[in-house]
TIKEFI-320570 format. One line per 4 residues: for each residue x, y, z of N, C-alpha, C. Coordinates in steps of 0.1 Angstrom, whole numbers. Layout:
% TIKEFI-320570
X Y Z X Y Z X Y Z; ... .
% end
This chain:
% TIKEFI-320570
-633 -414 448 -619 -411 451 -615 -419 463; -603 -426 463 -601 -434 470 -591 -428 486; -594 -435 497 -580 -425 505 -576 -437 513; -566 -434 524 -556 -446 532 -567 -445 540 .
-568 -459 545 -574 -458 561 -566 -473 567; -560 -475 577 -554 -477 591 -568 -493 592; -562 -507 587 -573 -514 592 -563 -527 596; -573 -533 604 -567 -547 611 -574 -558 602 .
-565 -566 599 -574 -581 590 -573 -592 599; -580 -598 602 -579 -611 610 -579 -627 604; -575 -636 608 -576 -648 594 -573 -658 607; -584 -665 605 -581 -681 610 -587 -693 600 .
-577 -699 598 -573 -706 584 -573 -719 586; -570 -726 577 -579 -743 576 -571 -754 587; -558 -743 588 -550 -756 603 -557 -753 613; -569 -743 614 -580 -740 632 -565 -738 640 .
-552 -731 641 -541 -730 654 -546 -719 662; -553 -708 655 -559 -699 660 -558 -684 655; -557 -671 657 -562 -661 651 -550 -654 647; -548 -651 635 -538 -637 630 -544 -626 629 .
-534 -617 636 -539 -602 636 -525 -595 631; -532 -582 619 -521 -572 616 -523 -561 606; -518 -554 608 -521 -542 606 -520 -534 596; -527 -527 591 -523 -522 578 -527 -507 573 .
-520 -500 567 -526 -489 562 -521 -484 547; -536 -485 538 -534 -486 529 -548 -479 522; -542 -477 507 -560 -468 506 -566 -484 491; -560 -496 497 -566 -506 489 -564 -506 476 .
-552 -503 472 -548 -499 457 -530 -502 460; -526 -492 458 -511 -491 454 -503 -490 471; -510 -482 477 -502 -480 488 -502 -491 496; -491 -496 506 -491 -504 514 -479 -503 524 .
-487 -500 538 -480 -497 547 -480 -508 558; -474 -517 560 -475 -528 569 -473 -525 583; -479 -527 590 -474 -523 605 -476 -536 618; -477 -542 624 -473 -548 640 -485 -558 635 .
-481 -571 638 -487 -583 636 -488 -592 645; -495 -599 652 -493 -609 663 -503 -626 658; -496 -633 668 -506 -642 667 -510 -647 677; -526 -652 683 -533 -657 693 -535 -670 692 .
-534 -683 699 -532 -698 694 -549 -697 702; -558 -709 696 -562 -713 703 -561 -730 711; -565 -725 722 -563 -745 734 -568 -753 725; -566 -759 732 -568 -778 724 -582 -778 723 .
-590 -772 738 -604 -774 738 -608 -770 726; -609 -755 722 -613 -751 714 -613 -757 698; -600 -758 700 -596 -765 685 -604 -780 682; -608 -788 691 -617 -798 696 -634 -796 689 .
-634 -782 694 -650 -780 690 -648 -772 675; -635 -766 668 -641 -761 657 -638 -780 647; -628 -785 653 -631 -798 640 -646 -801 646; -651 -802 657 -664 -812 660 -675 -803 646 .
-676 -788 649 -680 -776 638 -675 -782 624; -667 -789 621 -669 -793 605 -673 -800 604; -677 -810 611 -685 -823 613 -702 -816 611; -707 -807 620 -718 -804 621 -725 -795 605 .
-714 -788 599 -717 -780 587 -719 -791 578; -716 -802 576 -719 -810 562 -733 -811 560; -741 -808 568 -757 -810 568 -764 -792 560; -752 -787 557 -753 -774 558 -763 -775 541 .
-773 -769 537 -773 -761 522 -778 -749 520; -777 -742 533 -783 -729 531 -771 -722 537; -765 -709 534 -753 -702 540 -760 -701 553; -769 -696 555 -771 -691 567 -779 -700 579 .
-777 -714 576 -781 -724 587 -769 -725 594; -774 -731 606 -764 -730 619 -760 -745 625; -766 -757 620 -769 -773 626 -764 -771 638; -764 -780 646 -758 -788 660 -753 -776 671 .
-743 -775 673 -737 -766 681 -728 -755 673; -731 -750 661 -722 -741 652 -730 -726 658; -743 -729 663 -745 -710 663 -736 -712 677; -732 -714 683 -733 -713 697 -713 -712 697 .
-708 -722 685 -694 -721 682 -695 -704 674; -700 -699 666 -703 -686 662 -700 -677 672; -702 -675 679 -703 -662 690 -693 -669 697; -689 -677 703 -676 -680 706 -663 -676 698 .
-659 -682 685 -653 -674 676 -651 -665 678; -663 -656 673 -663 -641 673 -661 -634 683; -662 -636 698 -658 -633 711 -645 -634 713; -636 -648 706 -623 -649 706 -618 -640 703 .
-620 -636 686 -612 -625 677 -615 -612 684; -626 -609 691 -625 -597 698 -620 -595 708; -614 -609 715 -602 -608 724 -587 -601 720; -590 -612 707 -572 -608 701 -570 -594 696 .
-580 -587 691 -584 -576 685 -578 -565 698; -587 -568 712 -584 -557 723 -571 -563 729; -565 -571 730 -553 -575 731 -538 -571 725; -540 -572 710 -531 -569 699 -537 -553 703 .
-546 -544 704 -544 -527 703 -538 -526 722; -541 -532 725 -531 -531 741 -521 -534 738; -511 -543 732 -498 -542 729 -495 -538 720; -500 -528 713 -495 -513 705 -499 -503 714 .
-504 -498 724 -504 -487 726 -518 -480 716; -530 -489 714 -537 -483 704 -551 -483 709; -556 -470 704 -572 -464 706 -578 -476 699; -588 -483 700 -601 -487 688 -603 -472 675 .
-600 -463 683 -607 -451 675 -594 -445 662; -582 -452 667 -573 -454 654 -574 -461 645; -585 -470 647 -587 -480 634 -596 -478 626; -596 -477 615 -613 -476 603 -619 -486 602 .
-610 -499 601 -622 -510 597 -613 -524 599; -620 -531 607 -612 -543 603 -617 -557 598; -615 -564 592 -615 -573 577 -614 -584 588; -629 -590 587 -629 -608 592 -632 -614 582 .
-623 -623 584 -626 -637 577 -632 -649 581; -632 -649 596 -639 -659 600 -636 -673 600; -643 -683 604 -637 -698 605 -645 -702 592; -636 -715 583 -643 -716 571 -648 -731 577 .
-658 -735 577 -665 -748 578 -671 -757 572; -670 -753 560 -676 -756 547 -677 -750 535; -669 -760 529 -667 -749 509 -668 -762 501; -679 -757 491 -685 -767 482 -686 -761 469 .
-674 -756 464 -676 -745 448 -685 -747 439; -684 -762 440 -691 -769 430 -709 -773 433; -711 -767 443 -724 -760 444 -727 -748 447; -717 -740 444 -718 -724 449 -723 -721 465 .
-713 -730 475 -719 -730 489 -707 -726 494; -707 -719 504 -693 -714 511 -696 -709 524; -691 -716 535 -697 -710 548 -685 -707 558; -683 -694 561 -676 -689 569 -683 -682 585 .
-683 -694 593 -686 -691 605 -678 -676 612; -689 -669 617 -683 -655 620 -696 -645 620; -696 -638 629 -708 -627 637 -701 -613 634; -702 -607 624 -697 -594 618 -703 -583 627 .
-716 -580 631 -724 -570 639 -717 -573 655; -715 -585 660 -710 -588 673 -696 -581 675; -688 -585 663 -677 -581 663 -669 -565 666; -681 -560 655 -681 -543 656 -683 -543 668 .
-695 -548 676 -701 -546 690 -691 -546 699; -683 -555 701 -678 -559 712 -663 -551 708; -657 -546 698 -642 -540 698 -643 -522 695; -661 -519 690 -663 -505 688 -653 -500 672 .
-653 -513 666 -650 -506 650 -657 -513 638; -652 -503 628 -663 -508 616 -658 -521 612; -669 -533 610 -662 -544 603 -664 -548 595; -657 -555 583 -663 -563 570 -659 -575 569 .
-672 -585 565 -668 -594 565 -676 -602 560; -677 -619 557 -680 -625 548 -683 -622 530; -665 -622 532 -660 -616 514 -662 -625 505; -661 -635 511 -663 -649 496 -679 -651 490 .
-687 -647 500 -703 -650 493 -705 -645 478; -699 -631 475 -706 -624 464 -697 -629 455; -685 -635 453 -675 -640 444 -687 -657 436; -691 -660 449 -699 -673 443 -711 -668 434 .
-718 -661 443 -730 -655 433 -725 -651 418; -715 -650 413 -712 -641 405 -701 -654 393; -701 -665 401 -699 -677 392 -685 -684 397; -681 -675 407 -668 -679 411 -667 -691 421 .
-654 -693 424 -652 -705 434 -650 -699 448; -653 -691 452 -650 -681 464 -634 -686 471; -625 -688 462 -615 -688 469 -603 -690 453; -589 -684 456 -585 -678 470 -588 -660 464 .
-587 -655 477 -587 -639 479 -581 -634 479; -564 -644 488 -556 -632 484 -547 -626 475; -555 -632 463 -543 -629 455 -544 -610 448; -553 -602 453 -552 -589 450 -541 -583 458 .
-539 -589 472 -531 -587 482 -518 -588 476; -518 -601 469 -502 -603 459 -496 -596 450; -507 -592 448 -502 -582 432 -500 -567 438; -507 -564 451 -500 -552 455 -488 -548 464 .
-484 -565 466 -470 -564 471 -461 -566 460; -462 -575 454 -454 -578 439 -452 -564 431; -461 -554 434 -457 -536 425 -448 -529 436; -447 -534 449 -440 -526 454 -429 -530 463 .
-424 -544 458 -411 -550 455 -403 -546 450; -387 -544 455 -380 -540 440 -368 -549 440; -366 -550 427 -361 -562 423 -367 -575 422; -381 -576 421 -388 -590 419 -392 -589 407 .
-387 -598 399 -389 -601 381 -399 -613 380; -410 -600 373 -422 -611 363 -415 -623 359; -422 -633 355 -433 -638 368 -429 -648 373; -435 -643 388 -433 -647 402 -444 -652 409 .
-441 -664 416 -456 -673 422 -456 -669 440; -465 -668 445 -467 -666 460 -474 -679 459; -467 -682 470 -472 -701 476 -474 -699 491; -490 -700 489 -494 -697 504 -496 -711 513 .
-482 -719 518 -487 -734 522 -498 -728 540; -509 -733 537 -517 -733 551 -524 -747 553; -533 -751 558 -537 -763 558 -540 -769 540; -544 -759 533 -548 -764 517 -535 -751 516 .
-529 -756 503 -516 -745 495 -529 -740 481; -521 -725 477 -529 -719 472 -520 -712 463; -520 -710 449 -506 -706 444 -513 -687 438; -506 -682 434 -505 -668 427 -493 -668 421 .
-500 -662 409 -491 -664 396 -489 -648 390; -488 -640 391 -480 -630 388 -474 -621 375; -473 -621 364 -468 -624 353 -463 -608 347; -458 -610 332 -460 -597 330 -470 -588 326 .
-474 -572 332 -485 -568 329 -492 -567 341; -491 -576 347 -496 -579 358 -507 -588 360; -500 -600 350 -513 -608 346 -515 -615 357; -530 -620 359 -529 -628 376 -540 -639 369 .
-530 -647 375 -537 -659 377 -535 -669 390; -545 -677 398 -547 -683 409 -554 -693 414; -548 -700 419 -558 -713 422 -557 -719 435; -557 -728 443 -558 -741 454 -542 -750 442 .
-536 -755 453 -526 -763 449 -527 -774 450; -533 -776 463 -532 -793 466 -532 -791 484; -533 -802 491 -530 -801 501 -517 -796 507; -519 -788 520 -509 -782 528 -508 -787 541 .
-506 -780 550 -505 -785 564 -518 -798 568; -527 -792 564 -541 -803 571 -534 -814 574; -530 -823 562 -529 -838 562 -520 -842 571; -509 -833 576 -494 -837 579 -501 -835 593 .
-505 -822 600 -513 -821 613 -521 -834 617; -534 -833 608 -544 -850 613 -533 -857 614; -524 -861 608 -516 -876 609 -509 -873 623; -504 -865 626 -491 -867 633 -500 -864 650 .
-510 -855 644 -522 -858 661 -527 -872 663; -534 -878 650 -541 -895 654 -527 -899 657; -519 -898 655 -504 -910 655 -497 -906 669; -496 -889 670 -488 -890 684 -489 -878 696 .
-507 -871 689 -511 -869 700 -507 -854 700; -501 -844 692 -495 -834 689 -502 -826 677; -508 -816 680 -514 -807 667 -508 -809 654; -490 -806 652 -481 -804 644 -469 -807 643 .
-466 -809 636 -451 -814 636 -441 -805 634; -439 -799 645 -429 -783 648 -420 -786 642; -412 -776 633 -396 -781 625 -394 -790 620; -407 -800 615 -406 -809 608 -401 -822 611 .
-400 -820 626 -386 -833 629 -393 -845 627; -400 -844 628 -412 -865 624 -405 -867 615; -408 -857 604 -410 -861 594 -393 -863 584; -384 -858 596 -368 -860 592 -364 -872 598 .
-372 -874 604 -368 -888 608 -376 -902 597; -380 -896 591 -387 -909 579 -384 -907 566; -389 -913 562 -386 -920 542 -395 -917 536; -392 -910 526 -410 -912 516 -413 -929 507 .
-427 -927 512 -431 -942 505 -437 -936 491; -433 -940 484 -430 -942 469 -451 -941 465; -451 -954 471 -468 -959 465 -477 -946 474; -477 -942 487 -486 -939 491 -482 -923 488 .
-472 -919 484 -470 -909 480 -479 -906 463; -476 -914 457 -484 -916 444 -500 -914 443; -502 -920 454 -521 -922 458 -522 -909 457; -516 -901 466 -524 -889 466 -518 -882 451 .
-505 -877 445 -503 -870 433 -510 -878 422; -518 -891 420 -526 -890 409 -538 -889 410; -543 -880 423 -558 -873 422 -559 -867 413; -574 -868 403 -575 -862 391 -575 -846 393 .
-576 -840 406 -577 -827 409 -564 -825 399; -553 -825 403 -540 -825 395 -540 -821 377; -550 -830 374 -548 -830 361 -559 -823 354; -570 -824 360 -586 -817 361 -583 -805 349 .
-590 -800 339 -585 -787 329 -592 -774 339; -599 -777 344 -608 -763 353 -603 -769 366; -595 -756 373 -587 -755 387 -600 -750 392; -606 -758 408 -611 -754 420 -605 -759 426 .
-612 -747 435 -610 -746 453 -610 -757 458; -606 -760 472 -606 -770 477 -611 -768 495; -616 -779 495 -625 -777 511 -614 -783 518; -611 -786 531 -599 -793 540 -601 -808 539 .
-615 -815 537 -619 -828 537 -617 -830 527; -614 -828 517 -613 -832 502 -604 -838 500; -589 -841 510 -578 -846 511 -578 -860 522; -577 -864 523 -578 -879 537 -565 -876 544 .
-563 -880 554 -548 -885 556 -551 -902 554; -541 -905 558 -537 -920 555 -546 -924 568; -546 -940 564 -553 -947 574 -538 -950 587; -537 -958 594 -525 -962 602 -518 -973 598 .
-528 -982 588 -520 -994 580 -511 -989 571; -508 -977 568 -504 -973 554 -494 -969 556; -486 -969 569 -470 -961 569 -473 -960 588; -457 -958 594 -458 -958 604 -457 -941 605 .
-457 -933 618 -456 -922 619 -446 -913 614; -435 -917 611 -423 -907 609 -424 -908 593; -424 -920 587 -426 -922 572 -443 -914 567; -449 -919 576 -460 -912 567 -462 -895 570 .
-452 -888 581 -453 -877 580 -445 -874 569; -433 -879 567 -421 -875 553 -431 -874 537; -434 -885 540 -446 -888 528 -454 -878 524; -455 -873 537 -468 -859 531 -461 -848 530 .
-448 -844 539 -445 -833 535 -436 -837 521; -437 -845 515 -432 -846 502 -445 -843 490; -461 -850 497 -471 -847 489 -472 -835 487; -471 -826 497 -468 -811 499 -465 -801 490 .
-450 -806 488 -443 -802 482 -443 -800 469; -443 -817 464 -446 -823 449 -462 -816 445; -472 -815 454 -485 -810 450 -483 -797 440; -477 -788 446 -475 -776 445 -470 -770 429 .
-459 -782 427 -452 -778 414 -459 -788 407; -468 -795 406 -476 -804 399 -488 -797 397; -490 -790 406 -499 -776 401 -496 -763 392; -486 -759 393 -480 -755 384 -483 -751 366 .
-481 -766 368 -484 -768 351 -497 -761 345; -504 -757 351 -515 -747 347 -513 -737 353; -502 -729 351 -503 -714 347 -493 -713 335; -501 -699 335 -495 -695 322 -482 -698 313 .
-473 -696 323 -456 -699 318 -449 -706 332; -440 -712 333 -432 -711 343 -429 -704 354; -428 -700 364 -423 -686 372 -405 -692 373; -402 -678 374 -388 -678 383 -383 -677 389 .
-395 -678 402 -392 -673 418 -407 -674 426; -406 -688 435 -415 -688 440 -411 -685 455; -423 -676 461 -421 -669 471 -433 -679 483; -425 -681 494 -433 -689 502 -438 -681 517 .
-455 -688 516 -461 -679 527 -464 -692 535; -471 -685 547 -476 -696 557 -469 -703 564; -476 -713 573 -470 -721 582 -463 -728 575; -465 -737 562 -454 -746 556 -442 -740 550 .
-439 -730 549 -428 -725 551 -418 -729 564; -420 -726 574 -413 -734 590 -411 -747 590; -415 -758 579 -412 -770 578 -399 -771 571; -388 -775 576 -377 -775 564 -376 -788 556 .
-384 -803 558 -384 -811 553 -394 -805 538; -404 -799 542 -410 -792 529 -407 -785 520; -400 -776 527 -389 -763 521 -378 -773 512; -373 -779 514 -364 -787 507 -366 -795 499 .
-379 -804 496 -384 -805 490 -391 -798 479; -394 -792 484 -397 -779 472 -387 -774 461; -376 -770 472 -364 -760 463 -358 -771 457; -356 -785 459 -351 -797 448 -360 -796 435 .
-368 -799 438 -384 -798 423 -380 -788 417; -383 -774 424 -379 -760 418 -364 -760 411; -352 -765 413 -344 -764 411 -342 -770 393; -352 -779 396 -353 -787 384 -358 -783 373 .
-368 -773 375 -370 -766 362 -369 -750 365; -352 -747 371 -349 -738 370 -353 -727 375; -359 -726 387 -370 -717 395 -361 -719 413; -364 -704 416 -360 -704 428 -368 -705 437 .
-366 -708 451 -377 -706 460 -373 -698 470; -380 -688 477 -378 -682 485 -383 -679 498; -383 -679 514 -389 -679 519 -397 -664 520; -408 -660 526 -416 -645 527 -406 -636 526 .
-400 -640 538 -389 -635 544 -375 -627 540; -373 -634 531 -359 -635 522 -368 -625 509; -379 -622 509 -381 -615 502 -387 -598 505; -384 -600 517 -388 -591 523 -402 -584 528 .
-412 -601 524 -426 -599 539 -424 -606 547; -436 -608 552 -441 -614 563 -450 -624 563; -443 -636 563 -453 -653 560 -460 -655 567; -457 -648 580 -467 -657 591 -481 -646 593 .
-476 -633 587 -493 -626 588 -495 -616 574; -489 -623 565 -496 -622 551 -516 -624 546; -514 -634 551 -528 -635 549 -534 -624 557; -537 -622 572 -540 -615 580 -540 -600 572 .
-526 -596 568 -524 -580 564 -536 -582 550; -538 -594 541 -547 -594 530 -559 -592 534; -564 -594 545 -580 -595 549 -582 -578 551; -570 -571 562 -569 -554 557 -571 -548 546 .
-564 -554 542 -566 -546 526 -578 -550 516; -583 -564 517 -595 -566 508 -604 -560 517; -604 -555 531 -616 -546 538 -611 -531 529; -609 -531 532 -603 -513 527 -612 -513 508 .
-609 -522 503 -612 -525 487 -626 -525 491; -631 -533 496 -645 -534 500 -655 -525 499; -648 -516 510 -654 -501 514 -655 -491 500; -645 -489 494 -640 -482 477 -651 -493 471 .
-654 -503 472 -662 -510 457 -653 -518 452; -637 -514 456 -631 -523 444 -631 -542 445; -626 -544 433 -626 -561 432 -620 -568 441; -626 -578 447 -619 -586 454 -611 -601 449 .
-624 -604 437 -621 -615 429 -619 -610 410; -612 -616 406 -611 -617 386 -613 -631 382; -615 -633 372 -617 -644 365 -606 -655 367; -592 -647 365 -582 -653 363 -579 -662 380 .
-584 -654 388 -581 -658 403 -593 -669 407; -608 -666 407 -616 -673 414 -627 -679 400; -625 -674 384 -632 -681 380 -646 -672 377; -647 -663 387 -656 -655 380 -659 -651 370 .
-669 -644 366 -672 -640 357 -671 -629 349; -667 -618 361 -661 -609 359 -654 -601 369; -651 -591 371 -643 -587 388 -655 -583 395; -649 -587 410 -664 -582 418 -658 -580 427 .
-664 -569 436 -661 -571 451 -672 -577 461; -669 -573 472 -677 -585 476 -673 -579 491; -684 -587 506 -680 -583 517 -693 -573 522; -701 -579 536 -710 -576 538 -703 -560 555 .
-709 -551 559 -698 -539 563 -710 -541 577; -710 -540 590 -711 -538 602 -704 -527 606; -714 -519 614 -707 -506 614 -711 -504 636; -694 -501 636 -697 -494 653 -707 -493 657 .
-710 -494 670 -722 -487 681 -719 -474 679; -730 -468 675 -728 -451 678 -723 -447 693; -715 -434 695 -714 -430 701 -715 -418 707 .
% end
């Protein structure tokens, strides 16, 4: 029998800006009650040592090896999030002992589908330790064992906002742009299907930091200031990922940015947020039917050079786009509220992954559970 429990999901995602926290109470099925969401950036330093941490995991073939300086990035991490954790319940007004469980996701450092390797840096036992609540986490391992691509997850999260939508007509795609874009496809029935899109933020971030010294390109302005180049735009949409008949996952390195010969800064940011864009509905073409309403999550939503890009494509084969927003969630801690609710699923047994989403084999749940210090 399943019941509500009150959990926090946490999500730091492939742009490394730093930690989403928010809240949720839900009994991991039908109900969904969204509540107070924040976000914690991390400094440059840090941001410094998790790229140096994707450098150090390529040596990686065991989940549970640590190379170079990643155990020591580990408990850093995890010390972070249990910052934002006692921080975000101080600016609610909240006990630790109001919360049942909260859902880490951890820093991802390496995803290799295509060897069933997936490593999500993160200390689950520390975590409980240091905030005194139950936690779950490393959800993608058992999706692999079980034949999947351990990604994406949140698409169970989709389909339980998409039931309690009203006015949203089958079928409808959730476009999660983060550093990689990740689509959910919706249908009637509740048919779900899901995949990796193409590149998202990553490429447009690396370029516009080697080029001008800046994580991101806030509001897009670089990138309204430039032109798309036709050829280098091409390079990247005729990666066979595109055309590939079996959709995987995708690691953040799997995408390059450009070299510095290949476009000057404002052109080659336009360029990508056009790759972006065009990625997305070039992905497309492998789901089931068309949608008639794509709903946009994440940071590439706040890009309007993207955003308009998009809604031109969309426009073209008759599909609207819409921001989170205009549909009435929440883009910037969507993901975050999904790591709540796949903990809550966790706890019940239910699935985290289906065939249609990760490629599995069959539905599974998944998510290893650290429980409080007694008291």
């Amino acid at each position: 029998m399943t019941r509500t429990r009150t959990a926090i999901g946490l999500m730091s995602g492939t742009s490394m800006d730093g930690i989403d926290v928010a809240m949720l109470r839900t009994d991991g099925e039908d109900i969904v009650e969204r509540g107070p969401s924040a976000g914690f950036a991390y400094d440059a330093r840090f941001r410094d040592r998790l790229k140096q941490g994707l450098v150090d995991a390529k040596t990686i073939t065991q989940r549970d090896q640590r190379p170079g300086a990643l155990s020591q990035l580990e408990r850093d991490l995890t010390l972070r999030h249990a910052e934002a954790v006692k921080a975000f319940l101080q600016q609610n007004d909240l006990s630790p002992t109001a919360i049942d469980v909260i859902g880490f996701h951890g820093q991802t450092v390496l995803h290799r589908p295509d060897e069933a390797l997936t490593v999500q840096i993160g200390d689950g036992p520390l975590l409980a330790g240091e905030t005194a609540i139950d936690v779950v986490y490393d959800m993608r391992a058992n999706d692999m064992v079980h034949g999947g691509q351990g990604a994406p997850l949140i698409p169970a999260y989709h389909a339980a906002l998409a039931r309690g939508a009203a006015g949203l007509a089958a079928p409808v795609v959730f476009v999660n742009i983060g550093g990689i874009s990740n689509l959910t496809f919706i249908g009637a029935g509740e048919t779900l299907v899901a995949y990796d899109s193409g590149p998202g933020n990553a490429l447009i971030d690396q370029w516009v930091e080697a080029h001008a010294g800046i994580p991101f390109d806030q509001g897009g302005m670089i990138a309204s200031e430039g032109a798309v180049l036709p050829d280098l735009a091409e390079r990247y949409l005729a990666n066979p990922f595109f055309t590939a008949k079996q959709r995987r996952s995708l690691d953040r390195n799997d995408f390059a940015p450009p070299t510095g010969s290949d476009a000057g800064l404002a052109d080659g940011a336009r360029t990508l947020a056009h790759v972006t864009a065009a990625a997305i509905l070039k992905s497309a073409v492998h789901l089931p039917q068309r949608p008639s309403t794509y709903i946009i999550c994440g940071g590439g939503r706040l890009n309007p050079v993207i955003m308009r890009d998009l809604a031109a494509l969309a426009k073209e084969e008759g599909a609207a786009v819409l921001p989170a927003e205009d549909a009435g969630f929440n883009g910037d801690s969507m993901e975050a509220e999904a790591w709540a609710y796949l903990a809550v699923r966790s706890l019940q047994g239910l699935p985290l992954t289906y065939p249609g989403t990760t490629g599995v084999r069959r539905p599974v749940t998944g998510g290893k559970q650290a429980a409080r210090p007694a008291r």
